[in-house]
C-alpha positions as CSV (number, residue, x, y, z in Angstrom):
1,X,-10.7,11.6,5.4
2,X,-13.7,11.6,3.0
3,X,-14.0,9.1,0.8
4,X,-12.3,9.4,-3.0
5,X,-13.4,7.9,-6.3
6,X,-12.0,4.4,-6.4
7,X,-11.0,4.5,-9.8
8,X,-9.2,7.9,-11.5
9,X,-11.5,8.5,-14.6
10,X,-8.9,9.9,-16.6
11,X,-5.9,7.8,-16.3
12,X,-3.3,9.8,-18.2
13,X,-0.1,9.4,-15.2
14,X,2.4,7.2,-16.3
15,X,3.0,5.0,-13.3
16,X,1.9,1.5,-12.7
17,X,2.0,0.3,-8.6
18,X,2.5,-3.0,-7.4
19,X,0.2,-3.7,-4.2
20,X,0.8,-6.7,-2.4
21,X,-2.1,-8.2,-0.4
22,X,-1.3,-11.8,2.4
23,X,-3.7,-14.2,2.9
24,X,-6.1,-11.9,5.0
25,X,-6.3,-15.2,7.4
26,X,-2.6,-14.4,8.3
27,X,-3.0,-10.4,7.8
28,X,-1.9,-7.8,10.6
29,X,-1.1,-10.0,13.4
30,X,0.7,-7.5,15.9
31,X,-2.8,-6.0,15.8
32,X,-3.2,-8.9,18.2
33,X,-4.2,-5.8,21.1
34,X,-6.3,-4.1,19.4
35,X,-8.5,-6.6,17.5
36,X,-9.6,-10.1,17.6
37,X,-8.8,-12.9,15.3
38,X,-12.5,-12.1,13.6
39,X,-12.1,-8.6,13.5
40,X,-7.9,-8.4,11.6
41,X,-8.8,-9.9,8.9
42,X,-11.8,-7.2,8.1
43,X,-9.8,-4.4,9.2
44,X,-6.9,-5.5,6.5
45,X,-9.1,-5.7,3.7
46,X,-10.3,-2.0,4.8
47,X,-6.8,-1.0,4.8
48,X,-5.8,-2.5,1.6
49,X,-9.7,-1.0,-0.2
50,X,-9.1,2.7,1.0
51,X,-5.0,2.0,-0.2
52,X,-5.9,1.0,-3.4
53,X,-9.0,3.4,-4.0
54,X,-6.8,6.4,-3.2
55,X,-3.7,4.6,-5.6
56,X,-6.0,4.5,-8.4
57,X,-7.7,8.3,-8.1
58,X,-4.3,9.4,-8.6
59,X,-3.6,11.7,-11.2
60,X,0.0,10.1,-11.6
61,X,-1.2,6.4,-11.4
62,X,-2.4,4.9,-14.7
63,X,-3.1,1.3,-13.1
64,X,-2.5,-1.1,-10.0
65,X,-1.8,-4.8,-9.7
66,X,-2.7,-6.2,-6.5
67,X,-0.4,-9.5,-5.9
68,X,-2.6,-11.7,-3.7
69,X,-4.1,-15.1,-3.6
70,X,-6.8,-14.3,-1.2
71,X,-10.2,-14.9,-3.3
72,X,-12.3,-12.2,-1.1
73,X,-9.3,-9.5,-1.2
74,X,-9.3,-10.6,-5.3
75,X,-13.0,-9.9,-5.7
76,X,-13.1,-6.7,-3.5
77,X,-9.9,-5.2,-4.9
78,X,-10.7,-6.4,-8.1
79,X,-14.0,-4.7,-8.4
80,X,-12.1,-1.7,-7.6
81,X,-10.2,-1.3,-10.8
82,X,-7.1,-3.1,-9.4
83,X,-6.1,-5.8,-11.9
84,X,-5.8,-9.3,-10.3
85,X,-2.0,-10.6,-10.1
86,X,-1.4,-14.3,-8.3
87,X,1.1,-14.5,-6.4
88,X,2.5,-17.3,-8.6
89,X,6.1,-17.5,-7.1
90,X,4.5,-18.1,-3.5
91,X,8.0,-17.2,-1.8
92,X,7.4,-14.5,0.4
93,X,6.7,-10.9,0.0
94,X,9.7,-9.5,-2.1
95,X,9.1,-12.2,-4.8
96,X,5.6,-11.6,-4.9
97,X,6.6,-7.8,-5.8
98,X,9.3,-8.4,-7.8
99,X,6.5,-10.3,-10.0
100,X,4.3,-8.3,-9.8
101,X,6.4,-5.9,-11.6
102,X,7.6,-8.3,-14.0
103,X,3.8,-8.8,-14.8
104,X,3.7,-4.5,-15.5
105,X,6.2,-4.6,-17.2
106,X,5.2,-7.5,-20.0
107,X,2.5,-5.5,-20.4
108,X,3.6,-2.1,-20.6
109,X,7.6,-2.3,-21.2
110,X,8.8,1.0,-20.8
111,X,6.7,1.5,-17.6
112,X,8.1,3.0,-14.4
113,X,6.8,0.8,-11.1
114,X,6.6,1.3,-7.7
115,X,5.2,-0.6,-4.9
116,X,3.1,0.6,-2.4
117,X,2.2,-1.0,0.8
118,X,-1.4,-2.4,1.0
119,X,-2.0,-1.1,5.2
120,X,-2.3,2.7,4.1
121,X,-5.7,3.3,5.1
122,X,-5.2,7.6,5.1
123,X,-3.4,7.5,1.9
124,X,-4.1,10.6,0.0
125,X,-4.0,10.7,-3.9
126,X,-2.0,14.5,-3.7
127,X,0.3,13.4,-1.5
128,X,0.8,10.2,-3.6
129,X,1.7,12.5,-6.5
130,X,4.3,14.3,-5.2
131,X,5.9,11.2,-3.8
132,X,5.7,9.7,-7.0
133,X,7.0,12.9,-8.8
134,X,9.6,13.0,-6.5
135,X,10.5,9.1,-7.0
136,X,10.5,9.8,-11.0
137,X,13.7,12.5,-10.5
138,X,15.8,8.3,-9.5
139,X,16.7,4.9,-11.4
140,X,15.3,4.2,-7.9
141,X,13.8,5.7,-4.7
142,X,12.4,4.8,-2.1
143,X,9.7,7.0,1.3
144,X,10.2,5.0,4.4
145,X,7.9,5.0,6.9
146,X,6.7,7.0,10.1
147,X,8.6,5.1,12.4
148,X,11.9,5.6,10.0
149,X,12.8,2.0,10.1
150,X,10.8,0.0,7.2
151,X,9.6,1.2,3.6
152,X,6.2,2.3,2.1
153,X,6.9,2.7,-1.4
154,X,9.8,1.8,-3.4
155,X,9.8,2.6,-7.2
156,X,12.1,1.9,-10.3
157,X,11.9,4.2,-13.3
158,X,11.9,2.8,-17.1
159,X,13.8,-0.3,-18.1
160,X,15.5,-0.6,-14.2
161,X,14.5,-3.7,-11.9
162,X,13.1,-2.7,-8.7
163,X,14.9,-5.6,-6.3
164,X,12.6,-4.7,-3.5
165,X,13.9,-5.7,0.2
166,X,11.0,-5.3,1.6
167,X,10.4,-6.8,6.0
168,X,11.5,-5.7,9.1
169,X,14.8,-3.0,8.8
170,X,14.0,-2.1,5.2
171,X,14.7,1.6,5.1
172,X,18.4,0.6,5.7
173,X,18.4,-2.0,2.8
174,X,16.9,0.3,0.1
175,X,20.2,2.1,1.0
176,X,22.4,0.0,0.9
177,X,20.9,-1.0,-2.8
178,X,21.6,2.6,-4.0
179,X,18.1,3.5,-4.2
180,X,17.4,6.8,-3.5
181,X,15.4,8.0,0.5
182,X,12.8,10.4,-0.5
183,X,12.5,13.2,1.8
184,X,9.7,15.0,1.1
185,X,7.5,16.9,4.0
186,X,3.6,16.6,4.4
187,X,3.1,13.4,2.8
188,X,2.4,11.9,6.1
189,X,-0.5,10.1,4.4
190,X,2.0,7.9,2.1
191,X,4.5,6.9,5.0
192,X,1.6,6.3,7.7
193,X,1.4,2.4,7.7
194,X,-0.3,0.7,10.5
195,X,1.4,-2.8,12.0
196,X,0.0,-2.2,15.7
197,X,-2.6,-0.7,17.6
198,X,-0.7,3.0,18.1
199,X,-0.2,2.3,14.3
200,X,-4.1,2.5,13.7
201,X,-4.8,5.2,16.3
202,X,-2.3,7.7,14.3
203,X,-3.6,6.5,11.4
204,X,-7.7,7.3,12.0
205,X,-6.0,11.1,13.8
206,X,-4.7,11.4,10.1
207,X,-8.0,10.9,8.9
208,X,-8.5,7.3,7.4
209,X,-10.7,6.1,4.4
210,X,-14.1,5.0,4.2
211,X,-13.3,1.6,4.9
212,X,-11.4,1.4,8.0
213,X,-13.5,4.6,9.5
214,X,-16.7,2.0,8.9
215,X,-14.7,-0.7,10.5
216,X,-13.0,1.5,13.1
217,X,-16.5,2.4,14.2
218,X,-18.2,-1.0,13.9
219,X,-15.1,-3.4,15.4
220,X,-12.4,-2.0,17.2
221,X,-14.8,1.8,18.6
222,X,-17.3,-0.4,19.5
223,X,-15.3,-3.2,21.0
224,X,-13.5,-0.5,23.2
225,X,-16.5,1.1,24.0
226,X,-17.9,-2.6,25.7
227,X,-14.8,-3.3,27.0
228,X,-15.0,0.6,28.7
């Protein structure tokens, strides 16, 4: 995928997203097979730059918090455009969301949020849009993901909470919280998230960011390439 603008110059969409960024230290460990303990964390903080460089070059986004309390995913992010939000609560990655948007929403009240998952290296801004105009149509809603078991983005429309449920079987918990299941066709981009190796492989077929693509080709292409 080629590279888009890491901030959208005229940001006149409505919606604020709620990115949520681990310790990159502790980031992406079922990538155990396909990278070293050197090479995760690098290959998270790619993920999570091309996520939230396509997030903010979308017509529909107007900004994006990034919940972390790493200091290099702060900086990097940060000098993005994302603002900085610390994960104050420290209790896992639903309360980090739902304060996130807690943070949005002193800010801007009447704001719709949605979270978006941070490992969505081929995220495209168009496809984002039409998620996120399909999402607006809901109190709540919800896109799982490719393998139809967890949850990419999860959004909550003016003045409703977003009680995100967010780990392992989360696609059925967003149901069973009334949100709405988004089914929308070719937005591959927004539900491609990558936890394991097969993960990254579909993810660089799709056509990743800048990012990964540099660290595909430095870290894991060249590893596999020794190791060949």
């Amino acid at each position: 995928m080629e590279g888009v603008p890491a901030t959208n110059t005229d940001p006149t969409g409505s919606w604020s997203l709620v990115v949520p960024v681990k310790p990159l230290v502790r980031a992406k460990s079922r990538l155990a097979g396909a990278a070293g303990p050197l090479v995760r964390p690098r290959l998270a903080l790619a993920f999570a730059q091309d996520t939230v460089a396509a997030a903010l070059a979308c017509p529909a986004v107007r900004d994006v918090s990034v919940v972390t309390d790493d200091p290099v995913a702060a900086l990097t992010l940060g000098a993005l455009g994302a603002r900085i939000v610390p994960d104050a609560p420290a209790a896992g990655l639903n309360a980090a969301l739902a304060h996130g948007a807690e943070e949005v929403r002193l800010r801007r009240p009447g704001a719709p949020v949605a979270t978006l998952n941070a490992d969505l290296p081929a995220l495209r801004p168009g496809e984002l849009s039409r998620v996120l105009a399909a999402a607006s149509e809901f109190p709540r809603a919800f896109l799982p993901d490719a393998a139809e078991i967890g949850t990419t983005l999860l959004s909550a429309g003016p003045g409703v909470e977003l009680r995100p449920a967010f780990g392992g079987a989360s696609r059925r918990r967003h149901l069973l919280s009334g949100a709405v299941e988004i089914r929308l066709d070719d937005v591959r981009s927004v539900r491609r998230d990558v936890d394991t190796g097969d993960d990254l492989l579909a993810a660089v077929e799709l056509g990743v960011g800048p990012r990964t693509a540099e660290r595909w080709a430095v870290d894991v292409g060249a590893a596999d390439g020794a190791a060949g």
